[in-house]
N, C-alpha and C positions, 0 to 999 in steps of 0.2 A: 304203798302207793308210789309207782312210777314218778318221777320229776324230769322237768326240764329244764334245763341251764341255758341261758342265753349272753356271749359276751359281744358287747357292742367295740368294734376296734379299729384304731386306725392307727398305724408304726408304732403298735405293742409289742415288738419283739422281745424285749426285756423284761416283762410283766407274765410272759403265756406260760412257758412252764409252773410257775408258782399259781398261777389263778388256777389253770388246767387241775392242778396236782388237787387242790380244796373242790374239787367239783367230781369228783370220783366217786360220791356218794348219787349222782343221779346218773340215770340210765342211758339221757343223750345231751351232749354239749353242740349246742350251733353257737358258730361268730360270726356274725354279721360284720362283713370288713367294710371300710369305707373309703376304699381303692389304697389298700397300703403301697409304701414304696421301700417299705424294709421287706424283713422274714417270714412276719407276723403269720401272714397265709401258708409258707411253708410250712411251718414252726407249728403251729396249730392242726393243721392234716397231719403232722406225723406223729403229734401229740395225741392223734384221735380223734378229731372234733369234726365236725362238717361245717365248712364255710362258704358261705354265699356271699358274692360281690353284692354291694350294694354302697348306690351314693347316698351318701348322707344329707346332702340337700340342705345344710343349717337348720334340721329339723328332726329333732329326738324323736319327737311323740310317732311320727310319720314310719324310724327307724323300728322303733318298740314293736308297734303295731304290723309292721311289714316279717318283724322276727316271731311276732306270736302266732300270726298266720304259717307258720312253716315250721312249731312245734309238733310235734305228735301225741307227748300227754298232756294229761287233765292238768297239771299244776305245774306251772314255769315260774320259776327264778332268775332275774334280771341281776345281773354282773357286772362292773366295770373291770377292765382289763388290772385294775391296780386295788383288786380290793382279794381279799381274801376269809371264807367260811372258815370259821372256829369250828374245832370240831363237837362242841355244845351245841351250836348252831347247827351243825349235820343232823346230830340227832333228833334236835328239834323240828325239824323242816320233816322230817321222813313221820316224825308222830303226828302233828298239826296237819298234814295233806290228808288225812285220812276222816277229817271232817268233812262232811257236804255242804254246807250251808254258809259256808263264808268264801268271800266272793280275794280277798289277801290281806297278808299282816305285813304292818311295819315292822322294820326289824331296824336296833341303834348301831350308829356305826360309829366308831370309836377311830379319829385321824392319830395316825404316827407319820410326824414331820422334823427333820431333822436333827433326829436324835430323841425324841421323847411324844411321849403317849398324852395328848392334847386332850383334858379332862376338864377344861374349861371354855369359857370366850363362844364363840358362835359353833363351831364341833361339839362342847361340851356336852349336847341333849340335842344332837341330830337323830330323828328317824326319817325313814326312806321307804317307802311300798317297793318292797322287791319282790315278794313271793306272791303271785297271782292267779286266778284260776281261770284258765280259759275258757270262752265264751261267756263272763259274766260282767263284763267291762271292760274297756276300751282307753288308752293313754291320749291325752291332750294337753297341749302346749308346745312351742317350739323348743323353747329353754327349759328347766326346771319342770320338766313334765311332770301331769299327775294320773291317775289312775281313778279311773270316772267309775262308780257302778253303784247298784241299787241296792244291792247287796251288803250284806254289815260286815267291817274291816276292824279285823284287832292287831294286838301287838305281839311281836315274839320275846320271851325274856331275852334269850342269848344273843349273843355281838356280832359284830361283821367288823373285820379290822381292813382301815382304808390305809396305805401307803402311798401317796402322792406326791407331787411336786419333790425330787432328791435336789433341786436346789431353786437360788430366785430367779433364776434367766428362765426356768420351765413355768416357774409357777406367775411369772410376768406374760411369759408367752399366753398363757390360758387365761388369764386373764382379759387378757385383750383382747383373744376370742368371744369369748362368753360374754364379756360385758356390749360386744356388736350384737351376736345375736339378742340380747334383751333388748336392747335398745330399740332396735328394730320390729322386735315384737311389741313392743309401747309403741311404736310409730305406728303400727297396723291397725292398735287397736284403739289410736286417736287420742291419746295420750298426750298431752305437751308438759313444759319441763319451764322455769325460770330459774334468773341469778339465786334467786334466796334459795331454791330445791340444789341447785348446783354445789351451791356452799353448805347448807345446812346438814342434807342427806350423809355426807362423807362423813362430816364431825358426831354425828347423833349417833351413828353405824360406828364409830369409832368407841366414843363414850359407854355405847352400849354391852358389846363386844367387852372390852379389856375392864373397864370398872365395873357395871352392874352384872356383868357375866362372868368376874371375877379374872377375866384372861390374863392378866398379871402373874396369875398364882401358875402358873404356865411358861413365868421365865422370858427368856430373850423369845423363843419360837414363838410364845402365845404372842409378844409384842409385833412379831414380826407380820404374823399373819392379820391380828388387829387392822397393822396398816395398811396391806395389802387387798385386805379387803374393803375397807376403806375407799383404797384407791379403785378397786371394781366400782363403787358404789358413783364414784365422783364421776370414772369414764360413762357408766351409763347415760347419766345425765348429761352430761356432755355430748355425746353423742348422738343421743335425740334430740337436744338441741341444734345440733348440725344436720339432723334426716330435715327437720321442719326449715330451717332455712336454706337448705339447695330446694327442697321442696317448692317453698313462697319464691325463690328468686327464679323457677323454671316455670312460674305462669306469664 
């Protein structure tokens, strides 16, 4: 069965030959760029891929749905520029499409961050719906999208290896990102926030992470990311707390 690769990117130039290269197994690669200002688009067209401009708009689910519309086969696969298909995972994606009846699986992805293979803490038991079948359901959410359908979703055994953040000035920058977009997404959907969530959320999200998810055993990285995420957790709140007070102070 035909597949379809889809990578969502914006100044990936460092990332495309390697993503490109694990995506050789399906028949057409689109990237949906989101106005790069590096290579990314050149880099990508001469790697073979077809790319469409498109703004991102602070809105994943909106991007998903706009790249599955402009698939050709039955079963597309959803990519980050920094993640990379095992070739266990090849194989398995080209067996599993060849079902009808199931609408996509989650497949685990397994983070390598500074130096070592993060086997615990909050990556330790990540899955992610990537493989999906078209026309059977639809992505929603701005952040942390999901994949809606009626249709019954299993899992893939094999891995998907993520490579992110090569140091803390990137993985600070994305943060600060992403934790606007949620925020704001809590603001839309009338959400409000107090001191105790402010305080509590970061430590609980800390405690959880590194002790009961054993992120410890993970070394300096797992600690590092523990706090770091952490620290996503504490901007959120913060920051919806800030949408609701310009809010109340512009009536």
């Amino acid at each position: 069965m035909a597949v379809s690769a889809v990578i969502l990117t914006k100044n990936e130039e460092g990332n495309m030959k390697d993503c490109i290269a694990s995506l050789s197994f399906c028949s057409e690669i689109i990237v949906i760029d989101d106005n790069s200002s590096d290579n990314t688009v050149s880099l990508a067209k001469k790697l073979g891929a077809k790319v469409i401009t498109h703004s991102l708009i602070n809105d994943f689910s909106q991007q998903r749905n706009f790249a599955l519309a402009h698939t050709t086969h039955e079963w597309v696969l959803f990519i980050d520029a920094d993640e990379r298909v095992s070739r266990k995972l090849q194989k398995e994606i080209l067996e599993v499409t060849m079902q009808s009846k199931i609408s996509g699986y989650y497949i685990k992805r397994i983070d390598f961050m500074w130096g070592k293979f993060l086997k615990h803490g909050e990556t330790g038991d990540l899955y992610f719906l990537r493989l999906a079948k078209k026309n059977t359901g639809k992505w929603v959410g701005k952040v942390h999208e999901t994949w809606v359908s009626t249709q019954p979703i299993k899992e893939l055994s094999s891995v998907l290896f993520h490579y992110p953040h090569v140091d803390m000035q990137e993985f600070l920058r994305e943060i600060n990102f992403y934790s606007t977009l949620r925020s704001q997404e809590l603001f839309e959907q009338k959400e409000k926030t107090n001191i105790v969530q402010i305080w509590i959320y970061p430590y609980g999200k800390f405690f959880i992470n590194y002790i009961v998810k054993s992120g410890f055993l993970d070394g300096i990285p797992g600690l590092l990311f523990a706090v770091c995420m952490s620290f996503h957790s504490f901007l959120v709140r913060g920051k919806l707390w800030q949408l609701w007070e310009n809010a109340s102070n512009q009536k």
